[in-house]
C-alpha positions as CSV (number, residue, x, y, z in Angstrom):
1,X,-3.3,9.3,-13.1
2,X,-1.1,6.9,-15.2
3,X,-3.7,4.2,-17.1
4,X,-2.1,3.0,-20.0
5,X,0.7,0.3,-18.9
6,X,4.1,1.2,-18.1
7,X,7.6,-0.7,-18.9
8,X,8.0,-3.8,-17.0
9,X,9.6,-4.0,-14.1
10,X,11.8,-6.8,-13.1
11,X,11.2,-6.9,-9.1
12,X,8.5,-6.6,-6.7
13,X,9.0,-5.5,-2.9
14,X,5.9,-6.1,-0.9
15,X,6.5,-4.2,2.0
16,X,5.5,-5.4,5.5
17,X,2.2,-7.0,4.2
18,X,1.7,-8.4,7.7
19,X,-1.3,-9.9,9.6
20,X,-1.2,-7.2,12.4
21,X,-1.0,-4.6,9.5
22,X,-3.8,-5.9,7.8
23,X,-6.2,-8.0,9.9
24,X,-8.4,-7.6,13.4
25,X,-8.4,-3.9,14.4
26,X,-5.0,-3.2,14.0
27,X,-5.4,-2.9,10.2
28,X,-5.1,0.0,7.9
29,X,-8.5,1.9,6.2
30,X,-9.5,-0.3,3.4
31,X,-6.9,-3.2,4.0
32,X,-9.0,-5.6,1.7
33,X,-8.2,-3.5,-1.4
34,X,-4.7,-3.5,-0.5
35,X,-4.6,-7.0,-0.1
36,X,-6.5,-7.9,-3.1
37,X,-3.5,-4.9,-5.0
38,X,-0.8,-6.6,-3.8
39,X,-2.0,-10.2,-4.6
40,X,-2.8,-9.0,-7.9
41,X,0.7,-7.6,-8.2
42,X,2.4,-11.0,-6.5
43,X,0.7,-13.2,-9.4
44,X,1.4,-11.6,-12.0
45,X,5.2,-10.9,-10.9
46,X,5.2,-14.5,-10.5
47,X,3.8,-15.9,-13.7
48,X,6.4,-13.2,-15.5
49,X,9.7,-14.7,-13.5
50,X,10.2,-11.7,-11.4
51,X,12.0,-11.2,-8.4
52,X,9.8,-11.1,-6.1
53,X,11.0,-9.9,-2.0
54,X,8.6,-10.0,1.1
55,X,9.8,-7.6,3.3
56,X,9.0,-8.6,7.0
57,X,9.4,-6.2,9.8
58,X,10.6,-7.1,13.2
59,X,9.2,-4.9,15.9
60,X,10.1,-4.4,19.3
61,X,9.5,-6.1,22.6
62,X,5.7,-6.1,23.1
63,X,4.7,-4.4,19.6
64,X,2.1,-5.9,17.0
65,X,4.8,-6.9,15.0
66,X,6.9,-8.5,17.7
67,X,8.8,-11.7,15.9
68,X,7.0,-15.0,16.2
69,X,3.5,-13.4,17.6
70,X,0.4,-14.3,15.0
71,X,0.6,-10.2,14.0
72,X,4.5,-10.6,12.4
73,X,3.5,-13.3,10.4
74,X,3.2,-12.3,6.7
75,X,-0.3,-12.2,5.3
76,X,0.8,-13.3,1.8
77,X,1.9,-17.0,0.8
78,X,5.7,-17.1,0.0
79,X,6.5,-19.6,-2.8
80,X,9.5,-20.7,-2.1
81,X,12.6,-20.6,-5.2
82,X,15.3,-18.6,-6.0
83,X,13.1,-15.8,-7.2
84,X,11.1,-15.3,-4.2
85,X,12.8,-14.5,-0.6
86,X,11.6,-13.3,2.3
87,X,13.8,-10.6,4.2
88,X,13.7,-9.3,7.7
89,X,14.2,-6.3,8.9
90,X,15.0,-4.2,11.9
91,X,14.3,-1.1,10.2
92,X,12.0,1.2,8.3
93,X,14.2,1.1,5.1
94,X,14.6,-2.3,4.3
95,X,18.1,-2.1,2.7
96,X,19.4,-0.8,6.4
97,X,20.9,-3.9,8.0
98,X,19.4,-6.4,5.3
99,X,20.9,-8.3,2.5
100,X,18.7,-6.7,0.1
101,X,20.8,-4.8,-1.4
102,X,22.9,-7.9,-2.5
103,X,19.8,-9.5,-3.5
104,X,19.1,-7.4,-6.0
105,X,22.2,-6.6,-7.6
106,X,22.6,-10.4,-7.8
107,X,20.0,-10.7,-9.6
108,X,20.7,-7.8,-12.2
109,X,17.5,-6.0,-10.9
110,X,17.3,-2.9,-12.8
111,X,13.1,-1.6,-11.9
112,X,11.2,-1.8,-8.9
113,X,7.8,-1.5,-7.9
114,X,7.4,-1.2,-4.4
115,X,4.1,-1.7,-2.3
116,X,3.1,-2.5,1.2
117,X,2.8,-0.8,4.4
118,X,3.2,2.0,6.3
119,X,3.2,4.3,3.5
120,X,5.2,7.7,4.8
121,X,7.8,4.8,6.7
122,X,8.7,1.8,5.4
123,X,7.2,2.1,2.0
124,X,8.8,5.6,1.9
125,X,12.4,5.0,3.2
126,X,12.4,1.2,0.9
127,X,11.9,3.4,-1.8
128,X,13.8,6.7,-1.4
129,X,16.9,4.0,-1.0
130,X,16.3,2.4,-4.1
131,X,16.0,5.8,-5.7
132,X,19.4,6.8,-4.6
133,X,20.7,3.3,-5.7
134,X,19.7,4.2,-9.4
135,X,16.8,1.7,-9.5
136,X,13.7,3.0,-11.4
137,X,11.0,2.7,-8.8
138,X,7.6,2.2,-9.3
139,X,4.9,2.9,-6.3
140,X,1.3,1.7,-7.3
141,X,-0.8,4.6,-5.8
142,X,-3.7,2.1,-5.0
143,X,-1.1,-0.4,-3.7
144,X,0.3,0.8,-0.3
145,X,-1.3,2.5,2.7
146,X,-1.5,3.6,6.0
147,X,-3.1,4.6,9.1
148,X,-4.6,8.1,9.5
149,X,-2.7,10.5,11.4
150,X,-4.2,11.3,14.4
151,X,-4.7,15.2,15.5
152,X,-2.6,16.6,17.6
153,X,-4.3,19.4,20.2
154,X,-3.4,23.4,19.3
155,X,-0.7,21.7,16.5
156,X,-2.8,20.0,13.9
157,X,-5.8,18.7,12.8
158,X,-6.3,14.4,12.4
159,X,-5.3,13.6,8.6
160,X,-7.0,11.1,6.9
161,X,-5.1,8.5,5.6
162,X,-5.3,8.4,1.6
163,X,-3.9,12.0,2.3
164,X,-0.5,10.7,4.0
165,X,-0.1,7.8,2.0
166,X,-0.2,10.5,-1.3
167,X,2.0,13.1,0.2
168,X,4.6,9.9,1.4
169,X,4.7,9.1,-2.3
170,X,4.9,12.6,-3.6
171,X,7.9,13.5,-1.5
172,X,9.7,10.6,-3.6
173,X,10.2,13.6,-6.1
174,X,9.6,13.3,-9.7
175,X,11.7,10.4,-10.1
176,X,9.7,8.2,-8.6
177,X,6.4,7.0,-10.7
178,X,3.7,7.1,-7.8
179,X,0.2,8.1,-10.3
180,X,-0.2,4.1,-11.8
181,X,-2.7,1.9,-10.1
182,X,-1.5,-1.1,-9.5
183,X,-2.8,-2.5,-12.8
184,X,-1.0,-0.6,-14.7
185,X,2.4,-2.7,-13.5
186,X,3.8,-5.3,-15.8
187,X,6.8,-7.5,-15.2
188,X,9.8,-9.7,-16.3
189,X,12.1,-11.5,-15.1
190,X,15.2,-9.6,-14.3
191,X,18.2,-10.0,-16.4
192,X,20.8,-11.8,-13.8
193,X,24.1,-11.0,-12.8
194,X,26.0,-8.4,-14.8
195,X,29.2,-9.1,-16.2
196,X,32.3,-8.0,-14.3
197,X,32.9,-4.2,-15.2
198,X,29.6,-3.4,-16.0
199,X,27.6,-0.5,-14.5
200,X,24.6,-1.3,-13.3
201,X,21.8,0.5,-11.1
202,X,22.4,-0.7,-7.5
203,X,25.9,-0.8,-7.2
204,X,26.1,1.9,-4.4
205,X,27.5,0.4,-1.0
């Protein structure tokens, strides 16, 4: 696993850090480490003039994450400025549907590190999208998680969740950088808009 720190990255997407997701007995194994990762990683994304996004999930009709029940609500404090937002959204990948995208090209992001819950869905599919955007993406291995999966009779056996959450990143391929702990993730500010004509990660539609 990566220990010595890596390049900065200019934007951090905390990914459905949410009080059903990590509170009460909805909440994933070892919840308080990834809330104490992610905090970690919102501070010091902060005090470097990052980007920082809250992504905030809006489940259906009667689910844990239902909009405006206490489980949607976002565990995290959002300081509000123009380099922190909070972003709904309606799907797994949180570019689907979202003004993300625009976000971050207005903002000239150019890296990513991306954390949060569920690990194989929203973290996954947030991530693979910024991949095929041509961001560098970062995924903390000690910074999102999961639940376990549960066996299936005469198909599978239960799967612990530390497994799926390391296969979820692994399936990122190699251009992904999933073996950094979350300490290992520096930041700065990101760069702003580029000028007209210039190619820049992020510009896919």
């Amino acid at each position: 696993m990566t220990t010595q720190p890596l390049p900065p990255v200019d934007t951090l997407i905390v990914v459905d850090v949410q009080s059903a997701f990590v509170t009460g007995d909805g909440a994933v194994p070892d919840a308080a480490r990834l809330v104490d990762r992610t905090a970690a990683l919102l501070a010091r994304a902060r005090a470097a003039g990052a980007l920082v996004v809250h992504l905030q999930n809006d489940g259906p009709p009667g689910a844990e994450d239902e909009p405006h029940t206490p489980g949607w609500e976002l565990h995290h404090r959002v300081v509000p400025g123009p380099a922190e937002a909070v972003i709904r959204k309606p799907h797994d990948d949180g570019f689907q549907e979202t003004g993300l995208g625009g976000l971050l090209a207005g903002h000239g992001t150019r890296a990513v590190a991306v954390c949060g819950v569920m690990s194989e869905m929203c973290v996954q599919a947030t991530a693979r999208t910024a991949l095929a955007r041509g961001y560098r993406v970062v995924v903390p291995y000690d910074a999102h998680a999961t639940q376990d999966c549960p066996a299936v009779p005469g198909v599978a056996d239960a799967v612990p969740a530390a497994v799926v959450s390391r296969v979820a990143a692994y399936a990122l391929g190699s251009d992904a950088e999933v073996t950094a702990p979350a300490a290992a993730v520096s930041f700065t500010a990101p760069p702003g808009p580029p000028s007209p004509g210039d190619a820049v990660a992020g510009s896919a539609a």
